[in-house]
PyMOL commands that place a pseudoatom at each C-alpha (Angstrom):
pseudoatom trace, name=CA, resn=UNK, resi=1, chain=A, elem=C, hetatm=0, pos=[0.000, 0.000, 0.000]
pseudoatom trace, name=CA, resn=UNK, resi=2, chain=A, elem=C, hetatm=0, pos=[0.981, 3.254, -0.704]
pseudoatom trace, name=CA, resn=UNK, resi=3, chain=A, elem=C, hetatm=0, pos=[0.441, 6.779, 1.103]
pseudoatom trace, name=CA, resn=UNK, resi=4, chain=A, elem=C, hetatm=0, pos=[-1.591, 8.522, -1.190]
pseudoatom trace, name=CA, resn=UNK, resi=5, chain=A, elem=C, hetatm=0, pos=[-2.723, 11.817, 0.719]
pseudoatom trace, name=CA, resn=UNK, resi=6, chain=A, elem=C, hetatm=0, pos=[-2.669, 12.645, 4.067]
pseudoatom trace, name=CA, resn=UNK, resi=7, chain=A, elem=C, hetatm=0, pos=[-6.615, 14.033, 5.457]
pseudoatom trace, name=CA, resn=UNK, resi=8, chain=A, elem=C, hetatm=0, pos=[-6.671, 14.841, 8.733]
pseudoatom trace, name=CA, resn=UNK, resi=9, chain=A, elem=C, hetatm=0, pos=[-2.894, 15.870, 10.895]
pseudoatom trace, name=CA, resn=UNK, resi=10, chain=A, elem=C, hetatm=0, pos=[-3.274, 15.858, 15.050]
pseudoatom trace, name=CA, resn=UNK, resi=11, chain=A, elem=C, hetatm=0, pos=[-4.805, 19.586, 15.076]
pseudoatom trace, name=CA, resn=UNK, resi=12, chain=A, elem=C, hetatm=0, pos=[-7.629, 18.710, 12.671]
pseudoatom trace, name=CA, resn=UNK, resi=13, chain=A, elem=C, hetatm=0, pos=[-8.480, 15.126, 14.549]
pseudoatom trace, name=CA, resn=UNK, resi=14, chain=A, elem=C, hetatm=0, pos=[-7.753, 17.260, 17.860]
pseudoatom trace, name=CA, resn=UNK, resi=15, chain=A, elem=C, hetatm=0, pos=[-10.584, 19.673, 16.784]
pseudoatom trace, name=CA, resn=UNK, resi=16, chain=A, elem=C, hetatm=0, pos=[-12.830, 16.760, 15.390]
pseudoatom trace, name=CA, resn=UNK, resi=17, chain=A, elem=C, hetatm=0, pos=[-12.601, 15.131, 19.344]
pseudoatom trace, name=CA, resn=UNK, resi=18, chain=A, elem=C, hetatm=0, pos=[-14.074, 18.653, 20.529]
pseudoatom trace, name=CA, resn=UNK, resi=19, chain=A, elem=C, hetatm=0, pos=[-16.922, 18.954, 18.248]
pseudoatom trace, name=CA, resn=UNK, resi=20, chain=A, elem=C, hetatm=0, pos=[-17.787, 15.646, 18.582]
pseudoatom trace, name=CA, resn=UNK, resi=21, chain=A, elem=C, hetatm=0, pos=[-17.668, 16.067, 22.607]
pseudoatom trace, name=CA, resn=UNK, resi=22, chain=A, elem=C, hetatm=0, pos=[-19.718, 19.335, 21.887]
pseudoatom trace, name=CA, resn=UNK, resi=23, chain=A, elem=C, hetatm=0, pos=[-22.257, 17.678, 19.618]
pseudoatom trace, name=CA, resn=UNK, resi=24, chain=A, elem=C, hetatm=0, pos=[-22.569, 14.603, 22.041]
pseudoatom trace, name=CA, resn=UNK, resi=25, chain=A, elem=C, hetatm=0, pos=[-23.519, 17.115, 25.103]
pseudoatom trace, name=CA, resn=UNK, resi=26, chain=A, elem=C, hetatm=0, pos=[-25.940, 19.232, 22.863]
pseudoatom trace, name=CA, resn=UNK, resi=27, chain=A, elem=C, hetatm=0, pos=[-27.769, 15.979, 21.612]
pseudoatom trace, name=CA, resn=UNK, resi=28, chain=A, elem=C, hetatm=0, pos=[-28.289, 14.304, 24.723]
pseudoatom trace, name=CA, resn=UNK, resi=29, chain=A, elem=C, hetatm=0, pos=[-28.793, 17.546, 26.728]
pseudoatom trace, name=CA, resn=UNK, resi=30, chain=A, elem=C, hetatm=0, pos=[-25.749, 17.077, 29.224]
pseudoatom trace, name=CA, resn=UNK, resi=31, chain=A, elem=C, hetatm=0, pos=[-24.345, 13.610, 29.827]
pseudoatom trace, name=CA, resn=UNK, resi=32, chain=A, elem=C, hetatm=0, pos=[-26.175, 12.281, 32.561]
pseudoatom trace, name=CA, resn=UNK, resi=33, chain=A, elem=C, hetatm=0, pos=[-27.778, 9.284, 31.328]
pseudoatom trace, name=CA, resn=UNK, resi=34, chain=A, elem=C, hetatm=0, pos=[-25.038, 8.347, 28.490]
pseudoatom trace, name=CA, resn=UNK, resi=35, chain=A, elem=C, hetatm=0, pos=[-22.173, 5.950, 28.698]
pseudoatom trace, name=CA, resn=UNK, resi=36, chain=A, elem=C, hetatm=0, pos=[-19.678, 6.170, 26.044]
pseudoatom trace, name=CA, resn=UNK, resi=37, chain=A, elem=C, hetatm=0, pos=[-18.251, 2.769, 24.594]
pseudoatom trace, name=CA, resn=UNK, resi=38, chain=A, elem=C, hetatm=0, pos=[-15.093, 2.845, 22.628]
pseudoatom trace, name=CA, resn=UNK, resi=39, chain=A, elem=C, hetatm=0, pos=[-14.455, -0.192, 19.797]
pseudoatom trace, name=CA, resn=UNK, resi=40, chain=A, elem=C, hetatm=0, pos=[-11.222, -1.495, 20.267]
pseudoatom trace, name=CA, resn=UNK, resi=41, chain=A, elem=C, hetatm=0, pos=[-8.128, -0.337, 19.908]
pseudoatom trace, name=CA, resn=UNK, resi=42, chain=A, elem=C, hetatm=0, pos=[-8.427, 3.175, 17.990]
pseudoatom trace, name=CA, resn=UNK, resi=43, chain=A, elem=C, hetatm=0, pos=[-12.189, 4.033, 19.027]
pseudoatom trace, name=CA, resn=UNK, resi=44, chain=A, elem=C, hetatm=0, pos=[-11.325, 3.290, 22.282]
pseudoatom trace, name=CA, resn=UNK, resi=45, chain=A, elem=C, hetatm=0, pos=[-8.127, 5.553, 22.675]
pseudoatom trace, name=CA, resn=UNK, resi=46, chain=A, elem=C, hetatm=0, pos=[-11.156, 8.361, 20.815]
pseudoatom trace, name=CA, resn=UNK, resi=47, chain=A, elem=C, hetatm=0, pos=[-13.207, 7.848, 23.105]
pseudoatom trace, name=CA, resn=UNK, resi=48, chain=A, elem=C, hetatm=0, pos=[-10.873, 8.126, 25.956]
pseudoatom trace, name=CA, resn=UNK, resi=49, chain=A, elem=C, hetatm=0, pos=[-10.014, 11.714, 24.165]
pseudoatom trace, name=CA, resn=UNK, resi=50, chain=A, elem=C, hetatm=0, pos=[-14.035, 12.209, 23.636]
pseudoatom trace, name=CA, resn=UNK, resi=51, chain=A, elem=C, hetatm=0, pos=[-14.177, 11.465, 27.487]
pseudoatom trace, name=CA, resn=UNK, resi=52, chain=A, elem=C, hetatm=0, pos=[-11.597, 13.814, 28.611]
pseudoatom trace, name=CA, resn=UNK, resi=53, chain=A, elem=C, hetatm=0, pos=[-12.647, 16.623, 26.581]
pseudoatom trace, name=CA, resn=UNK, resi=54, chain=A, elem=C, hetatm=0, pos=[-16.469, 15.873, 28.185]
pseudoatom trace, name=CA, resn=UNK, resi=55, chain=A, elem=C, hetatm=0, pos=[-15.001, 16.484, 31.497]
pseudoatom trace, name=CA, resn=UNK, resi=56, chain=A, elem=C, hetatm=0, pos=[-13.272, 19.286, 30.977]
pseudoatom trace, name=CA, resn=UNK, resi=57, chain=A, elem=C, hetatm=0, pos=[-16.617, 20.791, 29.217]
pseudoatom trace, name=CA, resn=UNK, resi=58, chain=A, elem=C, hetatm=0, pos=[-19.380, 19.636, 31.791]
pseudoatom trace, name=CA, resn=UNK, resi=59, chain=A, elem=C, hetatm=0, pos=[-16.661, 19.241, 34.595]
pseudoatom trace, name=CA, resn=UNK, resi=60, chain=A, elem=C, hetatm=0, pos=[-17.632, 15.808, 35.486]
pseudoatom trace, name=CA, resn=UNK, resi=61, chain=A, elem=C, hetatm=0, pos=[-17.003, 12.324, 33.970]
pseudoatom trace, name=CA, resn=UNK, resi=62, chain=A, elem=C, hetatm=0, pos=[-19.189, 10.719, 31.319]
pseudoatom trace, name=CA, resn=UNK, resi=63, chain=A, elem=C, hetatm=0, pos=[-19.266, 7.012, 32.051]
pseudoatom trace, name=CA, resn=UNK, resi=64, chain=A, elem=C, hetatm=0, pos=[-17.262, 4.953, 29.808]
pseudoatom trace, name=CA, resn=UNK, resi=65, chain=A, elem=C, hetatm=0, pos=[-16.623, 1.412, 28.451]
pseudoatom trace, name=CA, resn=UNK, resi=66, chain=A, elem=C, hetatm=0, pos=[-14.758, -0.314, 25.590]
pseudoatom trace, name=CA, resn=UNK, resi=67, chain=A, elem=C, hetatm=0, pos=[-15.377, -3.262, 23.417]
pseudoatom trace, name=CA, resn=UNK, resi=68, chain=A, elem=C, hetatm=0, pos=[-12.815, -5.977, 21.507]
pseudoatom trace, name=CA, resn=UNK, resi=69, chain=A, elem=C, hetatm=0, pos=[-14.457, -6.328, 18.082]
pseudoatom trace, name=CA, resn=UNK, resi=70, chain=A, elem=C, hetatm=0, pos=[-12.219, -8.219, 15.526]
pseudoatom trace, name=CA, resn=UNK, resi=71, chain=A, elem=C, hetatm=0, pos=[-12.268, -8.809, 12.260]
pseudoatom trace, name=CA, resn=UNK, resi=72, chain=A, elem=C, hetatm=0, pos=[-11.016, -12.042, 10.429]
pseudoatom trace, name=CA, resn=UNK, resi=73, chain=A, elem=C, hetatm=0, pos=[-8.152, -10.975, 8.471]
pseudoatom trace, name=CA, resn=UNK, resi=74, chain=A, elem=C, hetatm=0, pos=[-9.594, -12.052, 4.985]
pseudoatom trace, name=CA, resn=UNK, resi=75, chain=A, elem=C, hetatm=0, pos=[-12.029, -8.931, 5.508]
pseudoatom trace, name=CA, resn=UNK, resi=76, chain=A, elem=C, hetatm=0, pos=[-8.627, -6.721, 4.762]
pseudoatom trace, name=CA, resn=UNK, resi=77, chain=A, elem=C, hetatm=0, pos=[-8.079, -8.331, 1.420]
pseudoatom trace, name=CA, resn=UNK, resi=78, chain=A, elem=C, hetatm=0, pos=[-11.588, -9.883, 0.135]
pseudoatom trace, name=CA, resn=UNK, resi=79, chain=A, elem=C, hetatm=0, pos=[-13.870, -7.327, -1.468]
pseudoatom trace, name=CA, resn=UNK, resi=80, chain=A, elem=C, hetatm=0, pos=[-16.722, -9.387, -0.337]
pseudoatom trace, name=CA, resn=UNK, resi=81, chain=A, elem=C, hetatm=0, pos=[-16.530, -11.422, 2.513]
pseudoatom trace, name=CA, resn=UNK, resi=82, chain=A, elem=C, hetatm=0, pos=[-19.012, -13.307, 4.024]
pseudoatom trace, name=CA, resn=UNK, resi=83, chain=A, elem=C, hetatm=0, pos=[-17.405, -13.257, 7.374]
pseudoatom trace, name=CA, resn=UNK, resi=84, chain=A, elem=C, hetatm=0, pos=[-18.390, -11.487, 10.407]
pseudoatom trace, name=CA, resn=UNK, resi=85, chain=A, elem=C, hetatm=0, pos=[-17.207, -9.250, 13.037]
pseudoatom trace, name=CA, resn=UNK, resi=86, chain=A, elem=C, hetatm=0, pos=[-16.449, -11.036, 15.902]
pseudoatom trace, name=CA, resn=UNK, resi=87, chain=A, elem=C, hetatm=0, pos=[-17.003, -9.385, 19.719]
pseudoatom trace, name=CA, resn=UNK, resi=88, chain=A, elem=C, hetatm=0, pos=[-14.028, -11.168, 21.719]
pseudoatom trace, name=CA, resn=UNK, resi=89, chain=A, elem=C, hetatm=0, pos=[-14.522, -9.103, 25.322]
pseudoatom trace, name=CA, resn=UNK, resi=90, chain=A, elem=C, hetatm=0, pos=[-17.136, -6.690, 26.232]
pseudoatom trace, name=CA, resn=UNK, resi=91, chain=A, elem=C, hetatm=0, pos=[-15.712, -4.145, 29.399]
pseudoatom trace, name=CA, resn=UNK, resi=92, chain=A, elem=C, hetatm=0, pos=[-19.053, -1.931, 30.423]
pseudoatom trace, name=CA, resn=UNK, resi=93, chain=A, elem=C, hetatm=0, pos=[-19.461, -2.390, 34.031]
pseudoatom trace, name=CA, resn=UNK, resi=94, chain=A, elem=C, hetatm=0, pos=[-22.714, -0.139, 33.709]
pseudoatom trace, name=CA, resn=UNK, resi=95, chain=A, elem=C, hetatm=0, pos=[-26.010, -0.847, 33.497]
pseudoatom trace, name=CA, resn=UNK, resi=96, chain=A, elem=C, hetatm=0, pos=[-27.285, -0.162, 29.937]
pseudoatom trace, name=CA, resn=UNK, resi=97, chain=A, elem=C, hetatm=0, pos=[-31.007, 0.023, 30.461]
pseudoatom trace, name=CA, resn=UNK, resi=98, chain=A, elem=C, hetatm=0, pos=[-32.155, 3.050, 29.559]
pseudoatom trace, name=CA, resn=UNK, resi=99, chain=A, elem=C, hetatm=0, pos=[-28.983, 4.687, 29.111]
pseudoatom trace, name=CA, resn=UNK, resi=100, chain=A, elem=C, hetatm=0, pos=[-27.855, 6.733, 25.936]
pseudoatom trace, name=CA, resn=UNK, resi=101, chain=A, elem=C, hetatm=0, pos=[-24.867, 4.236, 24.595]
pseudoatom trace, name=CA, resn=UNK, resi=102, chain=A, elem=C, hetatm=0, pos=[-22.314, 6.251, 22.119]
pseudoatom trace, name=CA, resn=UNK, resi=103, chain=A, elem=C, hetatm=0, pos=[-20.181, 3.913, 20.097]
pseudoatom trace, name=CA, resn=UNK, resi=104, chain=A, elem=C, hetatm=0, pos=[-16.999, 5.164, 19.252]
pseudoatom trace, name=CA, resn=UNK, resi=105, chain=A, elem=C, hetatm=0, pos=[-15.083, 3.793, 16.558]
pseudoatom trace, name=CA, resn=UNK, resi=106, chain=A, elem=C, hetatm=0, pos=[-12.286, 5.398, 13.719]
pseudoatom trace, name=CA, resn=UNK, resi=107, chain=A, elem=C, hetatm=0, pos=[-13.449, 4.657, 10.715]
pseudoatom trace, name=CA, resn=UNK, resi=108, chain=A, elem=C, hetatm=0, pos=[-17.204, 3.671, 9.751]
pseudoatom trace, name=CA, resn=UNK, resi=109, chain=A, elem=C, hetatm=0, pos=[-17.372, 0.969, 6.149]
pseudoatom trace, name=CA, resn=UNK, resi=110, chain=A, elem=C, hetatm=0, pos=[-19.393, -1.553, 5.744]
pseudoatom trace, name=CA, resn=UNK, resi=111, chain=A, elem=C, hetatm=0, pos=[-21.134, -1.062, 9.300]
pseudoatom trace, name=CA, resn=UNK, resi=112, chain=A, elem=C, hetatm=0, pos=[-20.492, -4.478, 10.408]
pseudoatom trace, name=CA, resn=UNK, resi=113, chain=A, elem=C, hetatm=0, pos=[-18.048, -3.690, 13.159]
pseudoatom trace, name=CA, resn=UNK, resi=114, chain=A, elem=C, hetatm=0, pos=[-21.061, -1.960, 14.579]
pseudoatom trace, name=CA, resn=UNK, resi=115, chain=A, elem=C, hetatm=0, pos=[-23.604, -3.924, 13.753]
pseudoatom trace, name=CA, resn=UNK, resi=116, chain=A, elem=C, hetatm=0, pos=[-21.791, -6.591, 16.065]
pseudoatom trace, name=CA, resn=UNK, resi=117, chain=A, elem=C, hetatm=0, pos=[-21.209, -3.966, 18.646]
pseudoatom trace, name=CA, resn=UNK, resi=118, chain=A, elem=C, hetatm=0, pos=[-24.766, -3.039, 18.926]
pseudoatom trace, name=CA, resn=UNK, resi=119, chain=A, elem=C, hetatm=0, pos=[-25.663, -6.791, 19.528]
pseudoatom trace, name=CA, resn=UNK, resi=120, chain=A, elem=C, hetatm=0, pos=[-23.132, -6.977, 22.162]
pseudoatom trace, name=CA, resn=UNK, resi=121, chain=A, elem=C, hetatm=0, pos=[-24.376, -4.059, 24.189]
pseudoatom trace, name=CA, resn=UNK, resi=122, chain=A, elem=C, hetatm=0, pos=[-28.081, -5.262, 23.600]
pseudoatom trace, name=CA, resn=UNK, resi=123, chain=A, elem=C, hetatm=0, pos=[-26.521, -8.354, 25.089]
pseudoatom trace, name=CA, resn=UNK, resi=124, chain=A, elem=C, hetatm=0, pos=[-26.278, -6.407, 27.976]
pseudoatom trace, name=CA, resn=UNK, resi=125, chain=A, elem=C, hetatm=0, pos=[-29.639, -4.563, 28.134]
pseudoatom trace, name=CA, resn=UNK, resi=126, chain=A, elem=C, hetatm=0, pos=[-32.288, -2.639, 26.990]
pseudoatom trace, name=CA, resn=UNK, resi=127, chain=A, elem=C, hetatm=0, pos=[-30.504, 0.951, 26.143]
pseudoatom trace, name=CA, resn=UNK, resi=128, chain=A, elem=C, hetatm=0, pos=[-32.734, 3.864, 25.365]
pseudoatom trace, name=CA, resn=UNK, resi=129, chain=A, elem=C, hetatm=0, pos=[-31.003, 4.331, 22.113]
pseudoatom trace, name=CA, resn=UNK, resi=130, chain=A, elem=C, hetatm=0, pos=[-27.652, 3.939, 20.646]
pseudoatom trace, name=CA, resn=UNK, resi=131, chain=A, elem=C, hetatm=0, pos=[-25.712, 6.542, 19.087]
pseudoatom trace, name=CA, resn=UNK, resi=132, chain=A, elem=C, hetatm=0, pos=[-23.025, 6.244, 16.655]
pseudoatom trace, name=CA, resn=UNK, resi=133, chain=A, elem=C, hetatm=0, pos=[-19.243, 8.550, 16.853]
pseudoatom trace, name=CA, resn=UNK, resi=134, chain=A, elem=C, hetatm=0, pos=[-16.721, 8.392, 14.155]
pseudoatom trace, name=CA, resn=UNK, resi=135, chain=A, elem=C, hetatm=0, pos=[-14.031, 9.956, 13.406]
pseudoatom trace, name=CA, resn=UNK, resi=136, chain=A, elem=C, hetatm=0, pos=[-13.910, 9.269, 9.480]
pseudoatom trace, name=CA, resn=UNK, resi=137, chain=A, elem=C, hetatm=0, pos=[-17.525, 7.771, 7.895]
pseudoatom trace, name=CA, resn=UNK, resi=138, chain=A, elem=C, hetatm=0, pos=[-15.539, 6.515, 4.894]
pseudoatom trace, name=CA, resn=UNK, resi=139, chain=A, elem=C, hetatm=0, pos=[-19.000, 5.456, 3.097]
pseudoatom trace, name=CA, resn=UNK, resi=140, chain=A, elem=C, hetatm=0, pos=[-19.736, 1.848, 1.295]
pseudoatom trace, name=CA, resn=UNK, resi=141, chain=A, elem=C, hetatm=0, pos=[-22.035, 0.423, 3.557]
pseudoatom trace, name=CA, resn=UNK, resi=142, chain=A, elem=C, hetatm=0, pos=[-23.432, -2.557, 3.265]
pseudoatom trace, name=CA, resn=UNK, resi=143, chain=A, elem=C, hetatm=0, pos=[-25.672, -2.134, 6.463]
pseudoatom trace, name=CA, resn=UNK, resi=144, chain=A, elem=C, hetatm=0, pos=[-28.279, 0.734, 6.930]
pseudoatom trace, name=CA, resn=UNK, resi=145, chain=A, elem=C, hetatm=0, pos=[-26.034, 2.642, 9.478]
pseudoatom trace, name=CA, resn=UNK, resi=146, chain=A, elem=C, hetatm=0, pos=[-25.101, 5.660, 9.599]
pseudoatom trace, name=CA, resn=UNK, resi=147, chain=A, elem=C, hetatm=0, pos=[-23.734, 7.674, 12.579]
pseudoatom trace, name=CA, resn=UNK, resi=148, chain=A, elem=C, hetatm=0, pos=[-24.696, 10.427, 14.541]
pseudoatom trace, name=CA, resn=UNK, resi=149, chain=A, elem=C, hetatm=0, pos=[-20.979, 12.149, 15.467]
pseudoatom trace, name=CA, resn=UNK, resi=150, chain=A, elem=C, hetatm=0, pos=[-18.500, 12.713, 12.188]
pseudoatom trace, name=CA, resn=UNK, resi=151, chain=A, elem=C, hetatm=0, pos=[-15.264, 13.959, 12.716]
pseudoatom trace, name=CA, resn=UNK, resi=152, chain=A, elem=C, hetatm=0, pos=[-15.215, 13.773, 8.645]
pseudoatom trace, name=CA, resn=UNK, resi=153, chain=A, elem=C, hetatm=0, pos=[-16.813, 12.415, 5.605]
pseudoatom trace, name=CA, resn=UNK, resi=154, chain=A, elem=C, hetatm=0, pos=[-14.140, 11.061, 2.956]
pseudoatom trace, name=CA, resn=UNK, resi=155, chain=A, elem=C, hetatm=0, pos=[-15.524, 9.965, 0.015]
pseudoatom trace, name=CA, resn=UNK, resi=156, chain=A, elem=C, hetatm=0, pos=[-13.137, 6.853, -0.994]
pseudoatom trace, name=CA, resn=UNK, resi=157, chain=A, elem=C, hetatm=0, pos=[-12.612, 3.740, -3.478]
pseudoatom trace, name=CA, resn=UNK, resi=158, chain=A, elem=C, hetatm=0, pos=[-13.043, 0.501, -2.416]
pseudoatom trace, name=CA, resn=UNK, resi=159, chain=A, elem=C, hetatm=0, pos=[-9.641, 0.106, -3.420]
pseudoatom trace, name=CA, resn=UNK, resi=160, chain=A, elem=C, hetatm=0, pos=[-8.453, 2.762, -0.886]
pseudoatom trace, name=CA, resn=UNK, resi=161, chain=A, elem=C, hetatm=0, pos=[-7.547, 1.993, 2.387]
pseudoatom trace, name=CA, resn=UNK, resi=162, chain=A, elem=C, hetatm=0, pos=[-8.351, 4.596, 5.112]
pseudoatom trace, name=CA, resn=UNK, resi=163, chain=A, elem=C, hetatm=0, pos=[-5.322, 4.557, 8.332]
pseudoatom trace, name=CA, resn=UNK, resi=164, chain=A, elem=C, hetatm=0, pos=[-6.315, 6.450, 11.266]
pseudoatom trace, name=CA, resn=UNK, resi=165, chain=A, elem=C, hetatm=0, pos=[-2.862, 6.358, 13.773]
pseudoatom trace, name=CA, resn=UNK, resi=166, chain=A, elem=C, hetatm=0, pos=[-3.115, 7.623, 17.117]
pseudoatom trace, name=CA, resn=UNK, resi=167, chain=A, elem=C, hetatm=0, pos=[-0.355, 8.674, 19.225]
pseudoatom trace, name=CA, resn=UNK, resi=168, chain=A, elem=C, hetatm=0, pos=[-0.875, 6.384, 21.774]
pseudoatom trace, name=CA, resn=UNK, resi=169, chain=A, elem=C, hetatm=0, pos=[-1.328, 3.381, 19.252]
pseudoatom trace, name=CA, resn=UNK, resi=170, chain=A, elem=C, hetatm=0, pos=[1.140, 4.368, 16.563]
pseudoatom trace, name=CA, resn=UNK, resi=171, chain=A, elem=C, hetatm=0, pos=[3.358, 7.473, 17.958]
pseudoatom trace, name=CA, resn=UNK, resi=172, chain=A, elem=C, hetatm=0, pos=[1.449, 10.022, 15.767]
pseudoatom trace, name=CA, resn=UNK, resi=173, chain=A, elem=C, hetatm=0, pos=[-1.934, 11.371, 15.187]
pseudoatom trace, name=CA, resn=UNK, resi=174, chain=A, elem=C, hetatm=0, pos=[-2.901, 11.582, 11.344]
pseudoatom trace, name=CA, resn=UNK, resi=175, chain=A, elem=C, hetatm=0, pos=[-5.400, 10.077, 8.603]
pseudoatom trace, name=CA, resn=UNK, resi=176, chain=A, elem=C, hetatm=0, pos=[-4.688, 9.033, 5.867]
pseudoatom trace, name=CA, resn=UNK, resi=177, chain=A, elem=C, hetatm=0, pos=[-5.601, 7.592, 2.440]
pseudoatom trace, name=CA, resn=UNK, resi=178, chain=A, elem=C, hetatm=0, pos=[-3.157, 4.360, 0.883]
pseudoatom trace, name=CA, resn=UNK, resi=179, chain=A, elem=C, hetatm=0, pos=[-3.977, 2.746, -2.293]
pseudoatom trace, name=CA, resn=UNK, resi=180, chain=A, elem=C, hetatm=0, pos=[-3.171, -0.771, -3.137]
for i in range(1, 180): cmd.bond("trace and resi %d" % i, "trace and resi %d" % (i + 1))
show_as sticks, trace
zoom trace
């Protein structure tokens, strides 16, 4: 794969985390009966930023989970798989019922990762609604998802790759497009 354009650096996906946090707070008219659930590894380390930045805004904590979704690696390479998402450890030690449950992830594509993330916190309980954060909603979809928070729409091939690093992942914060 090769680099072919670089979308967001750390200030843009520094001022995505804010309006997101902003947006989430407007929506949901404060954070009192929300719990925000990061998908493993990147949307979690977002949502820890989306988190923070909460606190700082309503000067109290949001409450917060993650979730270990993973993909088979054939999904990387086939252009239609019939595989599934796979939900290897679910960490929400709150009660769900009737509370607001943001999913966090990096990049939104075919909407499976979420699809299987919304089972596994329906697992859990009866939430009042799910919500849906992204950094970058890539598009193709192959489920009728869409999400709520967008740090930003990039319109991109299937033959593109999107690569969301994150400092505490990868030692920088950028996005970027590769092509094969």
């Amino acid at each position: 794969m090769t680099e072919k354009a670089i979308i967001l650096d750390e200030q843009a996906i520094a001022r995505a985390v804010t309006r997101i946090a902003y947006e989430i707070i407007e929506k949901n008219k404060g954070i009192d009966e929300c719990i925000l659930v990061g998908i493993k590894t990147r949307g979690a380390i977002l949502a820890k930023r989306i988190s923070d930045r909460i606190e700082k805004i309503e000067g109290k904590p949001i409450l917060t989970g993650e979730l270990d979704i993973t993909l088979y690696r054939d999904d990387l390479q086939l252009k239609h798989s019939n595989q599934e998402p796979l939900v290897h450890q679910v960490d929400i030690e709150h009660d769900v019922t009737e509370m607001k449950v943001i999913l966090v992830d990096d990049v939104l594509y075919t909407g499976r990762t979420v699809r299987a993330a919304m089972d596994a916190v329906i697992d859990l309980g009866r939430p009042a609604a799910i919500q849906l954060a992204v950094l970058v909603d890539r598009g193709h979809r192959e489920l009728p998802i869409r999400p709520d928070y967008i740090g930003k729409n990039i319109p991109t091939s299937s033959e593109e790759r999107v690569v969301v690093s994150v400092k505490e992942q990868d030692g920088e914060d950028s996005v970027t497009i590769h092509t094969k």
